[in-house]
Backbone as JSON Lines, residues from 0, in Angstrom:
{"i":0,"aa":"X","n":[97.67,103.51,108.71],"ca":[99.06,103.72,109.03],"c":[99.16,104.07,110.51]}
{"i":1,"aa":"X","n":[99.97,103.64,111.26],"ca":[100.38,103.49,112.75],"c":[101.54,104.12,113.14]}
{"i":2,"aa":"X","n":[101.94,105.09,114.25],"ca":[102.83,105.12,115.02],"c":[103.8,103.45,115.26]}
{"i":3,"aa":"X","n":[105.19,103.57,114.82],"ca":[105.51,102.18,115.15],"c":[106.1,102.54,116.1]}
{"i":4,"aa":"X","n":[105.78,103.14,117.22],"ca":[106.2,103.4,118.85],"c":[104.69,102.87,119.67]}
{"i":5,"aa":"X","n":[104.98,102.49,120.62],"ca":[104.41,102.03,121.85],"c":[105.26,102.57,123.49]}
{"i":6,"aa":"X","n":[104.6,103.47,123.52],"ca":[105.48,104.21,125.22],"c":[106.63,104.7,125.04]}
{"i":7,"aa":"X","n":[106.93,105.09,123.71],"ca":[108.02,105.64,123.44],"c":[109.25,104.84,122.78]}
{"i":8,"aa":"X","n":[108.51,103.34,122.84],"ca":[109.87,102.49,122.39],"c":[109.54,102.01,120.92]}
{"i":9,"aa":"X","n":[110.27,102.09,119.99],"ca":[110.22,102.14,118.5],"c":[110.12,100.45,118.04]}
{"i":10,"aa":"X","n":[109.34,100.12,117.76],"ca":[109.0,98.61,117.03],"c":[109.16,98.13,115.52]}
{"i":11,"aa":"X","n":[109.28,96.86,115.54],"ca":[109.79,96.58,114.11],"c":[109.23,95.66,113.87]}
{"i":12,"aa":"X","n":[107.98,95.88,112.93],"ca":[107.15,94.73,112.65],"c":[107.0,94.12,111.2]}
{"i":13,"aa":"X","n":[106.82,92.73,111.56],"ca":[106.74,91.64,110.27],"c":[105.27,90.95,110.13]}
{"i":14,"aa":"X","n":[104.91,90.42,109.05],"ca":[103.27,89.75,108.7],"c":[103.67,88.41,109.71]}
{"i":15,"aa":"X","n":[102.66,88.62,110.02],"ca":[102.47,87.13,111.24],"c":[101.25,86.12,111.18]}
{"i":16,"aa":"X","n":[100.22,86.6,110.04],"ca":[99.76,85.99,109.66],"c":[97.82,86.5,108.91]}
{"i":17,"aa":"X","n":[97.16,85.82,109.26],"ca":[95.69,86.44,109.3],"c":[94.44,86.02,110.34]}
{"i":18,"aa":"X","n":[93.97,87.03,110.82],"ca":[92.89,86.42,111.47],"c":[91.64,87.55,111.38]}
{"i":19,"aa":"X","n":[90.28,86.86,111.4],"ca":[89.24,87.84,111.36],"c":[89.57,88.77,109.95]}
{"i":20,"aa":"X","n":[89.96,87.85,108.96],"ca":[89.55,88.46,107.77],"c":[90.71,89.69,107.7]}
{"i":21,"aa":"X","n":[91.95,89.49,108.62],"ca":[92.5,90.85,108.26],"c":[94.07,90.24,108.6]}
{"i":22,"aa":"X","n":[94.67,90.88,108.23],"ca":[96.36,90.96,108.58],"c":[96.53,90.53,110.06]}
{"i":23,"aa":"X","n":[97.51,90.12,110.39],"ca":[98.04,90.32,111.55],"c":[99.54,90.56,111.59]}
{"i":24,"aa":"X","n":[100.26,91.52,112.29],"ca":[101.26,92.02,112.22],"c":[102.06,90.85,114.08]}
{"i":25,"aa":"X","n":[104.0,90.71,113.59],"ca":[104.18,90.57,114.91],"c":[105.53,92.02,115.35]}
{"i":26,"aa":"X","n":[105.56,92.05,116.93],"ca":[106.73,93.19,116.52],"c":[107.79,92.02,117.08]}
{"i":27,"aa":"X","n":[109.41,92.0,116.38],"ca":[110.03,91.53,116.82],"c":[111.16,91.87,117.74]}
{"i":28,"aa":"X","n":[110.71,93.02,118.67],"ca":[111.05,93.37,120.05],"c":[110.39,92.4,121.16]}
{"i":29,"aa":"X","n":[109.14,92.11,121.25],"ca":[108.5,91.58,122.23],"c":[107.67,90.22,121.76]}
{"i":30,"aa":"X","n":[107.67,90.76,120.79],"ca":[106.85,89.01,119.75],"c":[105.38,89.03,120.08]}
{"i":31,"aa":"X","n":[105.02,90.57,120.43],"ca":[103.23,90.78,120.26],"c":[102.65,90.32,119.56]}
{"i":32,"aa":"X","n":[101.5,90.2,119.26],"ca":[100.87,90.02,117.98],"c":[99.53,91.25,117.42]}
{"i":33,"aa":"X","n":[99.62,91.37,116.33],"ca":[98.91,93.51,116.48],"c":[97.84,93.03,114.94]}
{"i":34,"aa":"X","n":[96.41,93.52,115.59],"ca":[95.34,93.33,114.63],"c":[95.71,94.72,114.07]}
{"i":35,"aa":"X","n":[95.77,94.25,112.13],"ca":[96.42,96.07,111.43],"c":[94.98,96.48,110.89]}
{"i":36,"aa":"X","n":[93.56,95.69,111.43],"ca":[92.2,96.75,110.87],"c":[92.37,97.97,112.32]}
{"i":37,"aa":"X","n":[92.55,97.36,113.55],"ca":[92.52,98.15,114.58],"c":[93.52,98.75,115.21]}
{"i":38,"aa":"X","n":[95.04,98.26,115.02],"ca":[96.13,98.44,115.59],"c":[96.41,98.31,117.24]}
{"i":39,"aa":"X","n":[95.6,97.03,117.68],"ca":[95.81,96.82,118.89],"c":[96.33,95.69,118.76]}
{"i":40,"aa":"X","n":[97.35,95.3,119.99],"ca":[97.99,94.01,120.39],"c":[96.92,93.02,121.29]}
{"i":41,"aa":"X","n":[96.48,91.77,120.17],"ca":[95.76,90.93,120.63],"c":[96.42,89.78,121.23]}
{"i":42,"aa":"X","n":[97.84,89.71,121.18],"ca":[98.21,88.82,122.31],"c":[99.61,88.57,122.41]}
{"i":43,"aa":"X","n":[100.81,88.89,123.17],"ca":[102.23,88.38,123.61],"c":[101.54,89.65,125.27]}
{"i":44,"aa":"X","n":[103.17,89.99,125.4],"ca":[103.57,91.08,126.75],"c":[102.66,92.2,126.41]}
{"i":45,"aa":"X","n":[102.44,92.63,125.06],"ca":[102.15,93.83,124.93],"c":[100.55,94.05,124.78]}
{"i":46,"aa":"X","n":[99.62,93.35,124.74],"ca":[98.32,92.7,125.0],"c":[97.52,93.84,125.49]}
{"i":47,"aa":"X","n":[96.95,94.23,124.65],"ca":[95.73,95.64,124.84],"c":[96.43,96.86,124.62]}
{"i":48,"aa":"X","n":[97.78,96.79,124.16],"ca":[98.41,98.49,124.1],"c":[97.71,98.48,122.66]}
{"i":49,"aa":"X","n":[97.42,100.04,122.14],"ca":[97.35,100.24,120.79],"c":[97.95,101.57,120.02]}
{"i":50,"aa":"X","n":[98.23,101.52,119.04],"ca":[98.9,101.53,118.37],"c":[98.4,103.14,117.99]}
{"i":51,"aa":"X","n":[99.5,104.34,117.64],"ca":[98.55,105.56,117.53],"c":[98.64,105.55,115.59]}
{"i":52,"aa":"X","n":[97.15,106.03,115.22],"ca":[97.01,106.0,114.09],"c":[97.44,107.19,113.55]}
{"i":53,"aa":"X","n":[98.2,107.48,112.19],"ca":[99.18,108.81,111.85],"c":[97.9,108.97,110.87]}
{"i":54,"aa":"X","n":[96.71,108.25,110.31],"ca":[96.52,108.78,108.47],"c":[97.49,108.14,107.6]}
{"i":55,"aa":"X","n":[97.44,109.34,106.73],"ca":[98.3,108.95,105.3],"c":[97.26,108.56,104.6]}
{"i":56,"aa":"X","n":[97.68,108.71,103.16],"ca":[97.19,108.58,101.87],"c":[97.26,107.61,101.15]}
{"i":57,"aa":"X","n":[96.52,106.33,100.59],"ca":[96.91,105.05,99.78],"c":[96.81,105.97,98.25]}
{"i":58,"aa":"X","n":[98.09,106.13,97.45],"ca":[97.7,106.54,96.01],"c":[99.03,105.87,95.01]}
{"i":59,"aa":"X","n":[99.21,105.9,94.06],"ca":[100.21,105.79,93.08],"c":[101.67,106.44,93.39]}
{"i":60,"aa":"X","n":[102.81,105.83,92.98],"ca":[103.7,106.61,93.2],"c":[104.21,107.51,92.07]}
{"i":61,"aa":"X","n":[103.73,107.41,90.86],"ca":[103.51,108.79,89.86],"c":[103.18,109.79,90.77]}
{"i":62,"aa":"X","n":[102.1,109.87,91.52],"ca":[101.11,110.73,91.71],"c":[101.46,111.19,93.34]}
{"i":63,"aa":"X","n":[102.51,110.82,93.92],"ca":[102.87,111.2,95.45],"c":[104.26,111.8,95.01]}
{"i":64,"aa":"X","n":[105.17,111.76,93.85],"ca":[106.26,111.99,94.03],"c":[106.38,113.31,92.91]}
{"i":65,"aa":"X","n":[105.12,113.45,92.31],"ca":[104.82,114.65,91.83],"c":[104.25,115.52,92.78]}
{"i":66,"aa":"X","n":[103.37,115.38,93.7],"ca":[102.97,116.17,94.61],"c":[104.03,116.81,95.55]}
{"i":67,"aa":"X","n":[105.13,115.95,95.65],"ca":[106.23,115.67,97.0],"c":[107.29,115.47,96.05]}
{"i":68,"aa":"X","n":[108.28,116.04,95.18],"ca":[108.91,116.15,95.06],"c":[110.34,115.23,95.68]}
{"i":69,"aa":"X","n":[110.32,116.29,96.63],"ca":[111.7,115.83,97.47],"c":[111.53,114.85,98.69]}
{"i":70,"aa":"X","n":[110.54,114.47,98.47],"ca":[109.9,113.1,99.15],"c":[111.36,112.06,99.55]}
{"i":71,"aa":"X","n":[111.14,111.37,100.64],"ca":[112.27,110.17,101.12],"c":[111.51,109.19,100.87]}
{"i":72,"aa":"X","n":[112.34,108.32,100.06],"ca":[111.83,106.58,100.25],"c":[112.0,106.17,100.54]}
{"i":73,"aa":"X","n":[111.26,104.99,101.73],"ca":[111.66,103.7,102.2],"c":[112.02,102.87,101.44]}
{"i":74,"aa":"X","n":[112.94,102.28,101.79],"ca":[113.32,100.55,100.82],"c":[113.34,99.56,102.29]}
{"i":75,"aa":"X","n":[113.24,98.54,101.72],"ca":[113.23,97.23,102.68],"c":[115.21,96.81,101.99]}
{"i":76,"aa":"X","n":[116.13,96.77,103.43],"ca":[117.0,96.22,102.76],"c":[117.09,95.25,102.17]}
{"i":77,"aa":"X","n":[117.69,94.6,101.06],"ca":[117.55,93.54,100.23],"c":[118.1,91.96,101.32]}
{"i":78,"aa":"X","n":[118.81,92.17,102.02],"ca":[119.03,90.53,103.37],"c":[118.45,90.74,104.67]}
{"i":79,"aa":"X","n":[116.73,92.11,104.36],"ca":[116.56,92.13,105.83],"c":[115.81,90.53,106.25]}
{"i":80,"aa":"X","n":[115.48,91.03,107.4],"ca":[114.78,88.95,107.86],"c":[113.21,88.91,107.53]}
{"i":81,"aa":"X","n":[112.63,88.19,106.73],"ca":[111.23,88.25,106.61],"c":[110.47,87.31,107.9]}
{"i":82,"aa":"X","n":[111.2,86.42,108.08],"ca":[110.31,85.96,109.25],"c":[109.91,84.65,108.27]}
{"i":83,"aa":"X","n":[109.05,83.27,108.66],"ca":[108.98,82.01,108.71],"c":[107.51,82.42,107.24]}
{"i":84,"aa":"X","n":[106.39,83.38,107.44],"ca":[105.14,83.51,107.16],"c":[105.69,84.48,105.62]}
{"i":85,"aa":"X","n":[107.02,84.74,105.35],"ca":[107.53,84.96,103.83],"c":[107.32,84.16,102.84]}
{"i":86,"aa":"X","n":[107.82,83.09,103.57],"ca":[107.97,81.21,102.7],"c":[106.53,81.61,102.2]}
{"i":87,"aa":"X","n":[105.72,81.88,102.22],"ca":[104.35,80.78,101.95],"c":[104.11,82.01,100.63]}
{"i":88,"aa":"X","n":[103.15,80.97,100.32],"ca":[103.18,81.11,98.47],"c":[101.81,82.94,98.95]}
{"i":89,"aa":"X","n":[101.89,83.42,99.24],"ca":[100.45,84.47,99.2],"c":[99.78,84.77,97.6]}
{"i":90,"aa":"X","n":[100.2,84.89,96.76],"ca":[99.89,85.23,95.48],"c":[99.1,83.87,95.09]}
{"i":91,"aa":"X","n":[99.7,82.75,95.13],"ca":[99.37,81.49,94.63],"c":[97.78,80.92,95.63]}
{"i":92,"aa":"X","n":[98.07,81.44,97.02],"ca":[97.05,81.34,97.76],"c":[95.55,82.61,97.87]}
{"i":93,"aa":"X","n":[95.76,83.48,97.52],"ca":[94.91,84.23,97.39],"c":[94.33,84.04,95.95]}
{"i":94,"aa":"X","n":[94.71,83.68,94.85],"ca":[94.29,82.97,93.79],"c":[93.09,82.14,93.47]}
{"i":95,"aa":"X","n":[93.65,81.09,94.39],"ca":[93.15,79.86,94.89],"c":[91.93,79.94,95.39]}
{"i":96,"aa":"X","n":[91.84,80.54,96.91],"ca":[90.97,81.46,97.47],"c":[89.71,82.22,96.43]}
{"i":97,"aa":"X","n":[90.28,82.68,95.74],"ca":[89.3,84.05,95.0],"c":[88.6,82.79,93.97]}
{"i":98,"aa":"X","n":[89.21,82.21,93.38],"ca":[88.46,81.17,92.83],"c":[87.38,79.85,93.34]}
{"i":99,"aa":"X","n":[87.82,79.75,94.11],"ca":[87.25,78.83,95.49],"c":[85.93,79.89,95.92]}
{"i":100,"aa":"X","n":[86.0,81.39,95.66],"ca":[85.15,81.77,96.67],"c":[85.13,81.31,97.95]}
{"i":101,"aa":"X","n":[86.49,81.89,98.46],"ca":[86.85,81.51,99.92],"c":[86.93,82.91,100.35]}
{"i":102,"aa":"X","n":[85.64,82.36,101.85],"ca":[85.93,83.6,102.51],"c":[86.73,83.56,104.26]}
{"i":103,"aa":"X","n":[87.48,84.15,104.71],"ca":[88.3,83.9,105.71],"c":[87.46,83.9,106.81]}
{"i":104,"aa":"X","n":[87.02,82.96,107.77],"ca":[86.35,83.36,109.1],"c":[86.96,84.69,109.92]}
{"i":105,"aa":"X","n":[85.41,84.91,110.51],"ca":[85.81,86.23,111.34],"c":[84.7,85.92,112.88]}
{"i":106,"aa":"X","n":[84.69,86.64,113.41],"ca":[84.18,87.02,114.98],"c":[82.7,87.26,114.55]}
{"i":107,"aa":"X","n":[82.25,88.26,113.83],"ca":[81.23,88.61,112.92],"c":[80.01,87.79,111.86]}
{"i":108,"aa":"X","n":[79.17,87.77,111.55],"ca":[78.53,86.81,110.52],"c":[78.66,87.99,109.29]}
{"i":109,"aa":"X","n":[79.67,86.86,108.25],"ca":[79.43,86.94,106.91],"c":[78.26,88.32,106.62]}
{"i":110,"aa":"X","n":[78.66,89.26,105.91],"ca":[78.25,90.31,105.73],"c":[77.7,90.47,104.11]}
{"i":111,"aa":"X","n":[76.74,89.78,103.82],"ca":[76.25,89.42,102.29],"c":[75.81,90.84,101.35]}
{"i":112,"aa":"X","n":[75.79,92.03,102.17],"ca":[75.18,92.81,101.48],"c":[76.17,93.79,100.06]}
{"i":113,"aa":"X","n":[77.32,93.42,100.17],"ca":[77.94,93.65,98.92],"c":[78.97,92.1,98.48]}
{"i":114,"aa":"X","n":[79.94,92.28,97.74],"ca":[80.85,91.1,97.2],"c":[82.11,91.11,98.64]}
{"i":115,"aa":"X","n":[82.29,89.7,98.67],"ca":[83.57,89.9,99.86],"c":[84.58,90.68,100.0]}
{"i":116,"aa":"X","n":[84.94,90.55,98.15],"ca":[86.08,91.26,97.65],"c":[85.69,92.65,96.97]}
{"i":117,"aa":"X","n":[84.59,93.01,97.3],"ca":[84.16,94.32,96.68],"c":[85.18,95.67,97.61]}
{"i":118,"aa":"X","n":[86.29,96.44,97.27],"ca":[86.75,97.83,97.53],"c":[85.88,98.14,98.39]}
{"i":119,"aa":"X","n":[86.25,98.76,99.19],"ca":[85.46,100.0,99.74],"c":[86.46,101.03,100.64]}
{"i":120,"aa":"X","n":[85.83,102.6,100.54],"ca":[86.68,102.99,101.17],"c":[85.62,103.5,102.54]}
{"i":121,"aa":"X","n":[86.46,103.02,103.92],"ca":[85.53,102.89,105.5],"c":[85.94,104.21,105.62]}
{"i":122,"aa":"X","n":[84.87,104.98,105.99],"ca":[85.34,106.11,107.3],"c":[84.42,106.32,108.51]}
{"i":123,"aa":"X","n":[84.81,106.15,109.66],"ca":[84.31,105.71,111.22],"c":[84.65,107.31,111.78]}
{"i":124,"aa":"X","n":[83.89,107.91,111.96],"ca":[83.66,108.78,113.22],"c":[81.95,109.37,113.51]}
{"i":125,"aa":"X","n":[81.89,109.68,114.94],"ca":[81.31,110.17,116.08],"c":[80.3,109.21,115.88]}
{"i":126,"aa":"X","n":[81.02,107.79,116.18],"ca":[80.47,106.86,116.47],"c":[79.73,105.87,115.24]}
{"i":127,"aa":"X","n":[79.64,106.39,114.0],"ca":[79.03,105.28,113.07],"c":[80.09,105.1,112.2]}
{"i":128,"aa":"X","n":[79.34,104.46,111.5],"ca":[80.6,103.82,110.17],"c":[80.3,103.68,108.57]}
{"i":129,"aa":"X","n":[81.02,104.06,107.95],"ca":[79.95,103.8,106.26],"c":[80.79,103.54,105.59]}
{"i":130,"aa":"X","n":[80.77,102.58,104.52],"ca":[81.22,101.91,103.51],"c":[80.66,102.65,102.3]}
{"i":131,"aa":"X","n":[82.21,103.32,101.44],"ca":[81.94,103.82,100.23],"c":[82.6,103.23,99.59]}
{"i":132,"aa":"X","n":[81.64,102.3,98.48],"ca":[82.67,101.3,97.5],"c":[82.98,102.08,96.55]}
{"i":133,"aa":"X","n":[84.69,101.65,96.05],"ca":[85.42,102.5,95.21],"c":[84.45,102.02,93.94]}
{"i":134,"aa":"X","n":[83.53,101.27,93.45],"ca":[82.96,101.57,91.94],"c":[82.16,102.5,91.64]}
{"i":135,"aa":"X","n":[81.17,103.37,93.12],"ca":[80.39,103.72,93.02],"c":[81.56,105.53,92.94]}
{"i":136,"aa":"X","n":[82.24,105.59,93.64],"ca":[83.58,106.32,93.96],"c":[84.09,106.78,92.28]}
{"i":137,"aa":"X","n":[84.32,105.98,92.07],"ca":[85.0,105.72,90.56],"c":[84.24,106.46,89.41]}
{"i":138,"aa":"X","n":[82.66,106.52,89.61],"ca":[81.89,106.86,88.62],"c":[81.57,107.9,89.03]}
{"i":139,"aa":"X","n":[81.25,108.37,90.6],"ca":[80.78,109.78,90.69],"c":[81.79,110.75,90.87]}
{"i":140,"aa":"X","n":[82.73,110.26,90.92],"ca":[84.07,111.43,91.4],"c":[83.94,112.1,93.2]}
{"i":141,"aa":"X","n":[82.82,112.59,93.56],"ca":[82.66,113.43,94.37],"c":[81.32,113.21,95.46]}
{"i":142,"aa":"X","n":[81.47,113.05,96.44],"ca":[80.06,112.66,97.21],"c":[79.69,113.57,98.74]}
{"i":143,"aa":"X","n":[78.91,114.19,98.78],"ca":[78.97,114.91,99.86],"c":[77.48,114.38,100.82]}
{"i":144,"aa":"X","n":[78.14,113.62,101.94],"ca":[77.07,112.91,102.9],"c":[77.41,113.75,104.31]}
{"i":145,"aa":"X","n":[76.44,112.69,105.18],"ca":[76.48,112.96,106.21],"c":[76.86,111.66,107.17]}
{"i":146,"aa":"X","n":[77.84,111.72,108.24],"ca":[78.44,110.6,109.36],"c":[78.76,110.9,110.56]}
{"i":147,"aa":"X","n":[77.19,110.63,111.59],"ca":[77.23,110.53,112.83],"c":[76.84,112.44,113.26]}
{"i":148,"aa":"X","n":[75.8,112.29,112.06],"ca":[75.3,113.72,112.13],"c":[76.15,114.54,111.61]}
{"i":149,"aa":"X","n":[77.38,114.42,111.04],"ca":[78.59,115.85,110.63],"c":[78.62,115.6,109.09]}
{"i":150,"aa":"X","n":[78.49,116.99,108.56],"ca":[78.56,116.69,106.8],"c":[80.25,116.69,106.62]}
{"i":151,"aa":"X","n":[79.97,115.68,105.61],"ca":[81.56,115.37,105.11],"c":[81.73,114.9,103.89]}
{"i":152,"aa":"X","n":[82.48,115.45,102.63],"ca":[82.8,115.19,101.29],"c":[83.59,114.21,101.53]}
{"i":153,"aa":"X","n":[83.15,112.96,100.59],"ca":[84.43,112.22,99.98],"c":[84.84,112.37,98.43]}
{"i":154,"aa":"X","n":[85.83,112.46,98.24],"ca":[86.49,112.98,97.0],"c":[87.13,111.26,96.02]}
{"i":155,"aa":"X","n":[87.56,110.88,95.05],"ca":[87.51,109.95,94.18],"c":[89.0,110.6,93.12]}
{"i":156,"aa":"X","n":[89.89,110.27,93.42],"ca":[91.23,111.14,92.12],"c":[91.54,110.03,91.0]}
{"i":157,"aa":"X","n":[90.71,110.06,90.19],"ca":[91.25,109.79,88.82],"c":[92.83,109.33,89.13]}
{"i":158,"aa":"X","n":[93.24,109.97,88.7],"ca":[95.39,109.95,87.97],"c":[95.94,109.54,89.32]}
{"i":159,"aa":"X","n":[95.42,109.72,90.51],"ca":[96.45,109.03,91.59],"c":[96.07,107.78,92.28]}
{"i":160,"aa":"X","n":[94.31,107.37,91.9],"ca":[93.71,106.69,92.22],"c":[93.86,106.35,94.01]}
{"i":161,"aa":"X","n":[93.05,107.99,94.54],"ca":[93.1,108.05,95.66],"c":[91.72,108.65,96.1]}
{"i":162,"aa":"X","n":[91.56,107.88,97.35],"ca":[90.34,108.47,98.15],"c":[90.8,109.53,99.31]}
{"i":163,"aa":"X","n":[90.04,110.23,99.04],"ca":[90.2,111.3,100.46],"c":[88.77,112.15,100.83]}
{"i":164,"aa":"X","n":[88.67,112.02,102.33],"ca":[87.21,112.79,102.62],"c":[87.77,113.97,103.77]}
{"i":165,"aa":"X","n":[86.74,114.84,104.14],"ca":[87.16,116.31,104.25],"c":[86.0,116.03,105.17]}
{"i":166,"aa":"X","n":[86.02,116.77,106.54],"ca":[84.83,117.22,107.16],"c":[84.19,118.36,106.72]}
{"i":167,"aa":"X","n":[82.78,118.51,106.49],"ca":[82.76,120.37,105.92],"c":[82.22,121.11,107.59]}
{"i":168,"aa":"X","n":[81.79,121.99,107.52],"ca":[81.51,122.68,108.55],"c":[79.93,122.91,108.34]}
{"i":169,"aa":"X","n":[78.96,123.24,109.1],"ca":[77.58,122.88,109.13],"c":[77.2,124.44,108.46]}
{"i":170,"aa":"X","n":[77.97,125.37,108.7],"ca":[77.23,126.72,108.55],"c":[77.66,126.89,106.69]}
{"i":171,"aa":"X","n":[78.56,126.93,106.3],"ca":[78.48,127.62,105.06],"c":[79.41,126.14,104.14]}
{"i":172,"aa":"X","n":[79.34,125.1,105.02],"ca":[80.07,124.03,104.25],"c":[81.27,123.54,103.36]}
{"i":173,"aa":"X","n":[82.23,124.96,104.3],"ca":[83.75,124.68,103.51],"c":[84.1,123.29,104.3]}
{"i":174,"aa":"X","n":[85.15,123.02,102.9],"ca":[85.61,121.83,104.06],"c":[86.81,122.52,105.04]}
{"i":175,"aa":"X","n":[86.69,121.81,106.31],"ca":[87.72,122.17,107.76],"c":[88.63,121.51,108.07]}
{"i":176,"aa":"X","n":[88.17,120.04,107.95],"ca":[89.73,119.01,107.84],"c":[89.49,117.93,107.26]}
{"i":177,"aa":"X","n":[91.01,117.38,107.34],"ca":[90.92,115.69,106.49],"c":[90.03,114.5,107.77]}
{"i":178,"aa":"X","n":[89.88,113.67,107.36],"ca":[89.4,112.23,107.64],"c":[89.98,111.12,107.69]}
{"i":179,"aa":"X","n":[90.23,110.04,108.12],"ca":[90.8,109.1,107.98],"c":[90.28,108.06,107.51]}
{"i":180,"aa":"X","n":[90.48,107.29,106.27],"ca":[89.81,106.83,105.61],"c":[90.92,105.63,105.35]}
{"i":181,"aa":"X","n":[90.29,103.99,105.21],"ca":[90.28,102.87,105.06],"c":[90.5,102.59,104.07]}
{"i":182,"aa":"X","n":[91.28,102.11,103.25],"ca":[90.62,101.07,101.73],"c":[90.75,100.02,102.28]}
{"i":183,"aa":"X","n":[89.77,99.06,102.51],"ca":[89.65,97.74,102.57],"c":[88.93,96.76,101.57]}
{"i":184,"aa":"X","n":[88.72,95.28,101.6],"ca":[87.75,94.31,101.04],"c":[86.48,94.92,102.03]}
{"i":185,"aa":"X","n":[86.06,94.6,101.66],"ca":[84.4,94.67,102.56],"c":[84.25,93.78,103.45]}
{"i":186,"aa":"X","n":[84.89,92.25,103.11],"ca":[85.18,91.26,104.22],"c":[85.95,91.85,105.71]}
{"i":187,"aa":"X","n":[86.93,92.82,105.36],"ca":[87.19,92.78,106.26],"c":[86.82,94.44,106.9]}
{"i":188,"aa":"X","n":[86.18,95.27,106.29],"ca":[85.47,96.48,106.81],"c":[84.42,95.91,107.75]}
{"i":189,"aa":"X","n":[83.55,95.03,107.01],"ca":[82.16,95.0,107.85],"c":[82.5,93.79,108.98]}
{"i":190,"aa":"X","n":[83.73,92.98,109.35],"ca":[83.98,92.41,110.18],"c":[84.15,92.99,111.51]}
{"i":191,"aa":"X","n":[84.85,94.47,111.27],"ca":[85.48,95.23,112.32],"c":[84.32,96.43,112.42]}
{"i":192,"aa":"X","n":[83.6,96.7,111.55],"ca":[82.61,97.36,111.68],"c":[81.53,97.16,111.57]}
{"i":193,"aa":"X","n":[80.69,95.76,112.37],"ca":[79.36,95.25,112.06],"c":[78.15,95.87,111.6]}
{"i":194,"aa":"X","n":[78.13,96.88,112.27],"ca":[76.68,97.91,112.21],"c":[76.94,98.79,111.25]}
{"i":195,"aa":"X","n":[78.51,99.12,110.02],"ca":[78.32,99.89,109.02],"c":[77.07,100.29,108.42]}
{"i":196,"aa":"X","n":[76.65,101.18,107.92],"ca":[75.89,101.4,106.52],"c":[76.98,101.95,105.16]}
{"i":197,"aa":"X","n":[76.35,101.37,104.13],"ca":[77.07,101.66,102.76],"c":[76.52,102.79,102.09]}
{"i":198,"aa":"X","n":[76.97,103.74,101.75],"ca":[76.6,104.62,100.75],"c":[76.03,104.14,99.23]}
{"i":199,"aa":"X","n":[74.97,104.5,98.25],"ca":[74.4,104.13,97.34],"c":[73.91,105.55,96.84]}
């Protein structure tokens, strides 16, 4: 999830298509074009600005509106403009795809060491990267590793079907803060993160 400001000026972005195995977003202020694994503008006016990352939580909406109560919802107005890349069938094409065993080119070589479409949830700091696939997630509930030398729990929620990891602290190992954590395909984790290692 992204700041949709750039220098202070508020953006309004639509799917523009895919490349390198991942989304591509456009804003239709300037007609950038914004990679959403990295949140940088890979090419209009706005070309190398990036995008500030907020967090946030991927979970159920049972399970966010019990937590949050008095929570606000976004809606998409019902005649807003989708843009030309609406038309196209995505459901019918990702189908297709998954059956085909089609995998999307990327910058990267094909990353064979799990399924393309295998879950995983990425978390990247002090410099490395590790892939925790949600099956392995799913069965242990709870995992407490180490990334880029700092111990850090990742956690697995049943009922909201949410990942969340915690830094702990080295001396007595409470956890100190949240993490920012990925759910991606693995296609497109280990594209943007070549040198990952996976948790097992």
């Amino acid at each position: 999830m992204y700041a949709a400001t750039v220098s202070g000026r508020p953006l309004t972005f639509e799917v523009a298509g895919f490349w390198r195995r991942n989304m591509l977003m456009r804003d239709r202020e300037t007609g950038s074009i914004w990679q959403q694994a990295t949140g940088e503008a890979v090419a209009g006016p706005l070309q190398g600005s990036r995008l500030e990352p907020l967090g946030g939580q991927q979970t159920n909406w049972a399970t966010w509106r019990g937590e949050h109560p008095e929570t606000a919802l976004a809606v998409e107005p019902e005649h807003a403009p989708k843009g030309i890349i609406a038309l196209l069938p995505y459901r019918a094409m990702f189908d297709l795809f998954g059956r085909l065993r089609f995998t999307f080119p990327g910058l990267a070589v094909n990353d064979t060491r799990l399924p393309s479409r295998e879950e995983v949830a990425g978390i990247s700091m002090a410099g490395e990267a590790c892939a925790y696939p949600l099956s392995i997630l799913r069965r242990v509930g709870v995992v407490h590793d180490h990334l880029g030398g700092l111990p850090i729990t990742v956690v697995y929620d049943h009922s909201g079907d949410r990942v969340r990891a915690f830094r702990r602290s080295a001396g007595d190992g409470e956890v100190t803060e949240p993490i920012a954590v990925m759910r991606e395909w693995w296609l497109a984790w280990s594209e943007f993160h070549p040198g990952t290692s996976i948790y097992v």
